[in-house]
NUBAMAR-398425 format. One record per atom (N, C-alpha, C): x, y, z. Coordinates in pm, whole numbers, plus 50000, padded with zeros to 5 digits. Layout:
BEGIN
XYZ;...
***
This chain:
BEGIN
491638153048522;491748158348386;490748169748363;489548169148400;488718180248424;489018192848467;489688193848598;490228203148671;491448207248578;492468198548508;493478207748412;492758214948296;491648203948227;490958217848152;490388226648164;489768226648290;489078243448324;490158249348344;491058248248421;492068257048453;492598263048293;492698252748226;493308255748055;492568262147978;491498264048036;490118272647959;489708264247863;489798252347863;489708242347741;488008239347746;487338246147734;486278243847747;485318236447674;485808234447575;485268229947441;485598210347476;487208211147515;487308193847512;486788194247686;486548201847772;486108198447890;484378193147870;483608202347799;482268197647759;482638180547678;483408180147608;482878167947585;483388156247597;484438161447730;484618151647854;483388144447900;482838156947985;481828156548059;480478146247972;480698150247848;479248143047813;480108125947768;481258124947750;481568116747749;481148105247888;481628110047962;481428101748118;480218102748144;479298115148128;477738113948179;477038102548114;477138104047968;476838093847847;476858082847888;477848077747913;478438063947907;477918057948063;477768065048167;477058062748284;475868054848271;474888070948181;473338067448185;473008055548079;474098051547975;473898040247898;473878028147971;475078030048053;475388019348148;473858013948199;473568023548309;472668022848397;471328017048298;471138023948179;469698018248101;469648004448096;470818002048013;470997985948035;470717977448175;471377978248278;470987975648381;469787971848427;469137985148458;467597987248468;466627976748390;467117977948197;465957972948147;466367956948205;467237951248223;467977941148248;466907933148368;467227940648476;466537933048592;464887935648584;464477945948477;463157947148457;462567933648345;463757924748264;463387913648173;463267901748271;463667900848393;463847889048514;462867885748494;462037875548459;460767865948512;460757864348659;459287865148674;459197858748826;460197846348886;460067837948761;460257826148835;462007826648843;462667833048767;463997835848814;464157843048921;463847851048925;463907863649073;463657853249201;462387844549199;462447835849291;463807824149319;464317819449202;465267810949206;466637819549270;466707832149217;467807839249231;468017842149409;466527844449499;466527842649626;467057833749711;466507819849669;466937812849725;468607814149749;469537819449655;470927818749690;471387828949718;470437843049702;471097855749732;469917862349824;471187866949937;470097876450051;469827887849988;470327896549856;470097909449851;469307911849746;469047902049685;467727897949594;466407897749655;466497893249779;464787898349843;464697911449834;465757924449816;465007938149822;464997942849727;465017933049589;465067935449423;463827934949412;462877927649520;461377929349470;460757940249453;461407954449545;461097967049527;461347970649424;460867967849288;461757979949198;461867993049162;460697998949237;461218013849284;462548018649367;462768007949478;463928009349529;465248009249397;464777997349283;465997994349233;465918002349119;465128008049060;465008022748981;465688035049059;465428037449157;466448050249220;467448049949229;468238036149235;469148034649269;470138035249129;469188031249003;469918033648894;469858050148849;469028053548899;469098066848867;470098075648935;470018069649063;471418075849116;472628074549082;472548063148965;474338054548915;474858048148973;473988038749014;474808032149159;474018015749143;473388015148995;472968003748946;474217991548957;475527998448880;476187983648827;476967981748965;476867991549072;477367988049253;476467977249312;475417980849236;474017973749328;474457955649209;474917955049122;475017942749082;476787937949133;476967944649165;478577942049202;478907937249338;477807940749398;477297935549549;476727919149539;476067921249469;475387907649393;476317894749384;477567900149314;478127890449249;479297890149381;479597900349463;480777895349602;479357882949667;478487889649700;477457877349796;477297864649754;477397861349624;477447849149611;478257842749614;479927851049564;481027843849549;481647841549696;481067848549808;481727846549925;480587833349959;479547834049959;478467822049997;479297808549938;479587812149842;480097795249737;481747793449786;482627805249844;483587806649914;483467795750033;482477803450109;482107792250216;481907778150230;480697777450125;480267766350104;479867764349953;480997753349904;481497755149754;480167741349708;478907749249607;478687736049526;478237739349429;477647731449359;477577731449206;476737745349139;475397743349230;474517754649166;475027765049200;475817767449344;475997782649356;476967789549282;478047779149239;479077781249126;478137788249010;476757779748982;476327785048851;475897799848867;475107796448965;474387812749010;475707824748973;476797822549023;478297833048987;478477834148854;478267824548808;478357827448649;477117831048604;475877832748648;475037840148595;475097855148602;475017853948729;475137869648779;476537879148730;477567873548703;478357881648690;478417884548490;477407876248423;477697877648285;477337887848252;476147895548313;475397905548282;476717918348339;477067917648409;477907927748459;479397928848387;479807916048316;480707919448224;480167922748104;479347922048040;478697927047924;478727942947959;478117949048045;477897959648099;479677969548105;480357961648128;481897964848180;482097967147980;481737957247949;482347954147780;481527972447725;480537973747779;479827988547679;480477995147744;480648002847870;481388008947944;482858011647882;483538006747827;484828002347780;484738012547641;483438007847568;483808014847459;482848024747427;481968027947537;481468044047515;481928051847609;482718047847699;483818057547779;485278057847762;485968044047772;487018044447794;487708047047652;487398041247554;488038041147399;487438055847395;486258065647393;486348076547320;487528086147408;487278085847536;487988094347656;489548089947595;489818076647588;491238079147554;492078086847439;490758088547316;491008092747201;490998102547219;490258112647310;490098126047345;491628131847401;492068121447509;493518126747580;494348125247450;494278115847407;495498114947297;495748125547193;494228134247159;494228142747069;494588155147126;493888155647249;494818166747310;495868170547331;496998154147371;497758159547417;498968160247235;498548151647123;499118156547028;498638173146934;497878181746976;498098191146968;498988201447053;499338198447197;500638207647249;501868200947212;503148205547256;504268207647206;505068198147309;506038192847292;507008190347376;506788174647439;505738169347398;505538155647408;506668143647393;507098139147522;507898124947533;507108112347511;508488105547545;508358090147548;507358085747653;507578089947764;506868087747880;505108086047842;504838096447777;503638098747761;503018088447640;503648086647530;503588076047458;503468059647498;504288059447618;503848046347689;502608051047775;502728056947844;501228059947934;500348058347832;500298058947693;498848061247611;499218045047555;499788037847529;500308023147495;499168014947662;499728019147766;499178012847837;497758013547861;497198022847830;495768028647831;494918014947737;495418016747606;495268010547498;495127996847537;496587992047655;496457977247722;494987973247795;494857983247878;493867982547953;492407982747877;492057987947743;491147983947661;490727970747622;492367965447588;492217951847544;492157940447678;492627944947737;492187936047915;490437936547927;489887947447892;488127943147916;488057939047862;487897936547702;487747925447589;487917912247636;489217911047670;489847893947752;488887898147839;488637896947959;487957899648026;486237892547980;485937901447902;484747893447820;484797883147770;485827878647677;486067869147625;486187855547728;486747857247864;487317850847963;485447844848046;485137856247997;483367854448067;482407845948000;482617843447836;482057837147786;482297825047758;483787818147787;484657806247797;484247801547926;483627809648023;482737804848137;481587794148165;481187793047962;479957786947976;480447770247909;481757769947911;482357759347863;482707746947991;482127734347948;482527728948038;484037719948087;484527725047941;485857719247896;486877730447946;487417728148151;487917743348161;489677740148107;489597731148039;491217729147959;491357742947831;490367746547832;490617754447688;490347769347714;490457770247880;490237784047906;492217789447980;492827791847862;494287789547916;494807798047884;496347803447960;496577817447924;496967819447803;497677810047729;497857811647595;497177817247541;495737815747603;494787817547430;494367830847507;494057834647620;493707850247665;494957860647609;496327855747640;497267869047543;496877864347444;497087853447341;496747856847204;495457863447192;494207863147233;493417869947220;493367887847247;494667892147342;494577902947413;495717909247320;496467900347244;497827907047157;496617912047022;496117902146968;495227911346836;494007919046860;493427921347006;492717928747041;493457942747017;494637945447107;496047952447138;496107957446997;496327945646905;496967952846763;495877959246721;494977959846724;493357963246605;492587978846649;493207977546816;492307989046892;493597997346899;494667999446910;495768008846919;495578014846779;496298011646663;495778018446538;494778023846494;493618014146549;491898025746535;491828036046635;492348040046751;492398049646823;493088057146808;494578051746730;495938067146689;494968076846583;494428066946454;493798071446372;492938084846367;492018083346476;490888087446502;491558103446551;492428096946693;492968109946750;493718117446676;494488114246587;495108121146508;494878130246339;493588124846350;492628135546275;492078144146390;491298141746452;490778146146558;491878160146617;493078158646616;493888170346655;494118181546566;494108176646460;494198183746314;492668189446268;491738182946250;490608186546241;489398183746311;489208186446433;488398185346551;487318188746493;486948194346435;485398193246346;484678185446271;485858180746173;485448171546126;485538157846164;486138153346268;485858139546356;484138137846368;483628150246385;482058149546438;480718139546355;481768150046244;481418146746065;481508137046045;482688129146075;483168113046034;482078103046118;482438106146244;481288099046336;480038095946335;479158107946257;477918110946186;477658100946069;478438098945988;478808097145830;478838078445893;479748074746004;479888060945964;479238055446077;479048057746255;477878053646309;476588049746224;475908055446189;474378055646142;474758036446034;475968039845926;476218029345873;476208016045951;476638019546045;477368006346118;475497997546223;474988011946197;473638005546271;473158005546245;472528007446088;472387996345969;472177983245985;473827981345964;474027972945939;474367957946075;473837964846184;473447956946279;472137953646307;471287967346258;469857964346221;469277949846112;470307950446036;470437937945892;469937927645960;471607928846066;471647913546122;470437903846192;469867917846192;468377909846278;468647905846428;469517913946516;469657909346695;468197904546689;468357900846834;467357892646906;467547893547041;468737902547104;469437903747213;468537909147351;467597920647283;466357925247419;465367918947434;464867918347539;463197913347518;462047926847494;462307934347486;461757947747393;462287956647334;461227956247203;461867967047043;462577978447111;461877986647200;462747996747243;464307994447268;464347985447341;465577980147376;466567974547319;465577965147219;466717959247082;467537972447026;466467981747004;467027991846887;468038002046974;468038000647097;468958002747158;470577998547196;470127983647206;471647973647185;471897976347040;471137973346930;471857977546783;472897992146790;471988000946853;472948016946856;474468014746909;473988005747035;475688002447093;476437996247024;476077985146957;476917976646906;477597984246784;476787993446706;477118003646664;478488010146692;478938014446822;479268022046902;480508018346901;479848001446970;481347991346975;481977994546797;481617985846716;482247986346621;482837995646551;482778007846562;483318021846538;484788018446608;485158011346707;486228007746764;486937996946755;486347985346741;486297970746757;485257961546687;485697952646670;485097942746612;483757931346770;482397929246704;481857923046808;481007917446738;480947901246765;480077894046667;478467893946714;477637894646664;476627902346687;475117888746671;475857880046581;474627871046554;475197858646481;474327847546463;475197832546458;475477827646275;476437824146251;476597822346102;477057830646041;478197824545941;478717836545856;479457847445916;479957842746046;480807858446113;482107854646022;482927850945975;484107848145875;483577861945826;482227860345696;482317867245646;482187885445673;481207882845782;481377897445837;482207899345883;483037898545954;484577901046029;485277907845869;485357897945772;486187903845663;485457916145595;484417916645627;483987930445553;483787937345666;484207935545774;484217950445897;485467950545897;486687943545893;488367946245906;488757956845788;488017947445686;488157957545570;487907972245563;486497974245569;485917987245606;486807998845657;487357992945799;487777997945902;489608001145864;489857990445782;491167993745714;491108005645601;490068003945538;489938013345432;489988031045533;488968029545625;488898043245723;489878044945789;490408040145851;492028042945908;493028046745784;492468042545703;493948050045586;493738060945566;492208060945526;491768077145479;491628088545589;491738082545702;491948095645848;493958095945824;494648083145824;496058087645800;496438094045684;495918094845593;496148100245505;495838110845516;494328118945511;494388131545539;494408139645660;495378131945735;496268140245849;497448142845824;498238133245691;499558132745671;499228143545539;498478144745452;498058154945362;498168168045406;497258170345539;497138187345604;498778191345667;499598181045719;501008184145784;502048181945660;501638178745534;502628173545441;503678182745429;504008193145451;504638204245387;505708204545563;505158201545697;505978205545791;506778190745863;506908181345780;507338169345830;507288165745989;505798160945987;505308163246161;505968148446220;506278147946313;506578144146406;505998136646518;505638123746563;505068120746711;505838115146782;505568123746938;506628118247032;508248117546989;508198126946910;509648133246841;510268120746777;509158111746714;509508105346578;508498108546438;509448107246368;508928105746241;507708105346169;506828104846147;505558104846124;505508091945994;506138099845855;506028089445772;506868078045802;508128080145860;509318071445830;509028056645943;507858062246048;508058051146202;506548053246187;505998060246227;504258060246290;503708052846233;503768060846088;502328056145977;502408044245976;503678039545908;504138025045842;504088021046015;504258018846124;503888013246250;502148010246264;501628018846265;499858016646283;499468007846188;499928012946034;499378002045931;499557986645946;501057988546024;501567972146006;500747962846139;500607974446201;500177973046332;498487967646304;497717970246229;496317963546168;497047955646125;497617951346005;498187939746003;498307932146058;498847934846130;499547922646203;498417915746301;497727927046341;496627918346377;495797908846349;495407914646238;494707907946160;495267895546130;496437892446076;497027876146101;497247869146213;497567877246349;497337866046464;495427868046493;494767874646459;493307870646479;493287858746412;493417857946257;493267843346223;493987832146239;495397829746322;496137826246397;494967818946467;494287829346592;493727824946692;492177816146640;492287821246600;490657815146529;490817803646421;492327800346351;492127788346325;492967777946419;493827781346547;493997770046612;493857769446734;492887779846804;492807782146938;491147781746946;490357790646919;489127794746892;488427781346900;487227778047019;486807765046987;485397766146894;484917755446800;484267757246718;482997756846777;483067746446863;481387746446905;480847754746948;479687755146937;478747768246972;478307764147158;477697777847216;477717775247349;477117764547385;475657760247313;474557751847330;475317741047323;476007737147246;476637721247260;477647719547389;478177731447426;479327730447522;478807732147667;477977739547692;477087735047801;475857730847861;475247723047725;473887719847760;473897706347876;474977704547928;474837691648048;475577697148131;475977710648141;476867718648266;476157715248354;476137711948469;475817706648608;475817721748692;476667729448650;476577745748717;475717751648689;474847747248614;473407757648534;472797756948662;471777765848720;471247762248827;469857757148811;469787744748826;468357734648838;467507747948783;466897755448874;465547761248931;465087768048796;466737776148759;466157784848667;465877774748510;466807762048486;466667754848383;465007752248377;464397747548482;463517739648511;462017752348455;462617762848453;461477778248441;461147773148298;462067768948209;461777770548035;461527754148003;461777744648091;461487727548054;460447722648073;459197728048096;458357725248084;457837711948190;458787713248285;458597706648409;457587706048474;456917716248507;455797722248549;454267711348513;454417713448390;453417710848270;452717693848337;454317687748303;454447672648326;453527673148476;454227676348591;454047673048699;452237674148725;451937683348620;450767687048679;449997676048610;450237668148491;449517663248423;449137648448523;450417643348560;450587635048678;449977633748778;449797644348832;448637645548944;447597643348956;446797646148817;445237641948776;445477630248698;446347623748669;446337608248626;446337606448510;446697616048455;446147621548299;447627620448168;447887612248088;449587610848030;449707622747980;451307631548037;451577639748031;451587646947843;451377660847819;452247658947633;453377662047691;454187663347576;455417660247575;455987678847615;456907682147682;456977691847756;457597698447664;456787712447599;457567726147537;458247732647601;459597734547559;460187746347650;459797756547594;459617770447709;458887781747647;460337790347599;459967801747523;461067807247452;462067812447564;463207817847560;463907819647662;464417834547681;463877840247807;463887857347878;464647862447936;464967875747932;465387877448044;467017870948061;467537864648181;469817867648165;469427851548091;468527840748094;469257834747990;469187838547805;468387841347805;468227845147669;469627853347650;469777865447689;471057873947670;472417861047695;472207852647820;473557846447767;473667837147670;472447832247628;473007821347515;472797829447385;472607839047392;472297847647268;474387852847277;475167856647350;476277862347372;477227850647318;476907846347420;477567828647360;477567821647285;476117817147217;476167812347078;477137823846964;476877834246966;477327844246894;479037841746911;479347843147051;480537844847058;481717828847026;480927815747015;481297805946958;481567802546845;480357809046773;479977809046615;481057809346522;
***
């Protein structure tokens, strides 16, 4: 796509191609980085014992260059084949867990990736290609399937966090399409929206973006995350989540998501009308056309119904699929957790030592929790809630 816009002299959507994909790289990679820089000792040690390529994580100069080169989420993707072929081999409990550790961080990572590359980049082709002429059917499904493939990382995530369930009856395909049909409905209409101002007034998209980002990270700031183990970093996941929600809906913190969901659907319904509207305002006079239909008579009334409709199989899914319990109740006796790293925050330590000098143990504090567990029960509680 690069190479057709230079050739097209398109220089303007080629630049912010380019910063599109550079962007979304070096976000990638930050995360990453600060990621294996939150590891406690005593995980990194546990994480050895089951992975050979974790002894050369002790370099983290090695593993800083390597993110700098972009070749961070390869270097965790390696990670997650070595264990799954080790537990391939020889299948047991902890190394099962170790796979589900290691790979949560890398779907989270896949989940930002998704929507600071793939959702803006698609909005970019779409706007492009509804400003030239002569646009088919063909191309209308190619941008339908694009849209699929958005809502496949979502499932995808969603599929990652049903991971921490020990009940694997309720991880079933039913509930991944229903989850992937109102993903489907919610993210197709917020992306026609966008692109289709965006073709009409490519300036002022910038404007819009300006105007309701900053809002949205706010109002993730409100929520009070807890998601980094440093301010720098928190105020960094707030920006993304930001990012996300400009696109999608992502529950962010525990309690009361009912009510935020209904005042972000809302929001987001209210802004999708007012981009269809004044796109159908600036063409009112030439009865425009997409994909050589109709605009008012099929599109509009299609996207609108199309939030709709989502919006009723979301609560569909969430009042008879969606399980209520939060992660902590659903896997606090998972047998896949791996001992070593449980044992870092139980205060195991404490006991044993008290034992030794003959001395009755106190009663063992777990210390607060760092580093990939904190991020997963922080994802999970959230994503149960």
């Amino acid at each position: 796509m690069l190479v057709n816009l230079y050739q097209e002299e398109a220089y303007v959507s080629m630049g912010v191609l380019i910063f599109l994909l550079l962007g979304s790289s070096v976000l990638v990679q930050i995360f990453s980085w600060l990621w294996y820089n939150y590891s406690s000792e005593e995980e990194s040690i546990c994480l050895r014992k089951y992975m050979y390529l974790e002894k050369y994580l002790k370099n983290r100069i090695l593993c800083g260059v390597l993110h700098v080169c972009q070749l961070g989420v390869f270097l965790r993707l390696a990670g997650v084949m070595e264990i799954s072929l080790h537990n391939l081999i020889t299948k047991t409990a902890k190394k099962e867990g170790i796979a589900v550790w290691v790979s949560h961080d890398l779907s989270m990572l896949r989940l930002i990736e998704t929507f600071s590359e793939s959702a803006p980049q698609l909005t970019l082709t779409i706007t492009i290609i509804l400003q030239r002429e002569g646009v088919g059917w063909v191309t209308g499904l190619k941008t339908l399937v694009s849209v699929a493939a958005i809502s496949i990382s979502v499932v995808m995530y969603h599929r990652s966090m049903r991971s921490f369930q020990t009940d694997k009856k309720q991880m079933t395909l039913r509930s991944s399409l229903v989850y992937f049909l109102w993903n489907f409905l919610l993210i197709a209409p917020r992306v026609a929206a966008i692109a289709l101002f965006a073709s009409t007034l490519p300036d002022m998209i910038a404007f819009h973006f300006i105007c309701l980002w900053p809002a949205l990270f706010l109002w993730a700031w409100h929520q009070k995350t807890d998601f980094m183990d440093s301010p720098a970093g928190e105020w960094l996941y707030r920006a993304t989540v930001a990012l996300i929600w400009y696109f999608s809906w992502f529950n962010v913190s525990q309690g009361g998501s009912r009510g935020r969901s209904i005042i972000y659907h809302s929001t987001i319904a209210v802004d999708i009308m007012l981009l269809l509207g004044l796109w159908w305002w600036w063409h009112s006079d030439q009865n425009p056309s997409i994909f050589g239909v109709s605009a008012l008579a099929v599109v509009l009334p299609a996207l609108v119904g199309s939030y709709t409709l989502g919006i009723l199989v979301k609560i569909v899914y969430y009042k008879k699929i969606h399980p209520n319990k939060t992660a902590t109740e659903e896997s606090g006796n998972d047998e896949r957790a791996p001992a070593c790293l449980e044992e870092v925050h139980s205060g195991k330590d404490v006991v044993n030592i008290a034992l030794s000098v003959g001395v009755q143990p106190p009663s063992p504090q777990p210390s607060p929790l760092t580093g990939a567990q904190k991020r997963m029960q922080k994802l999970a509680d959230n994503f149960f809630s």
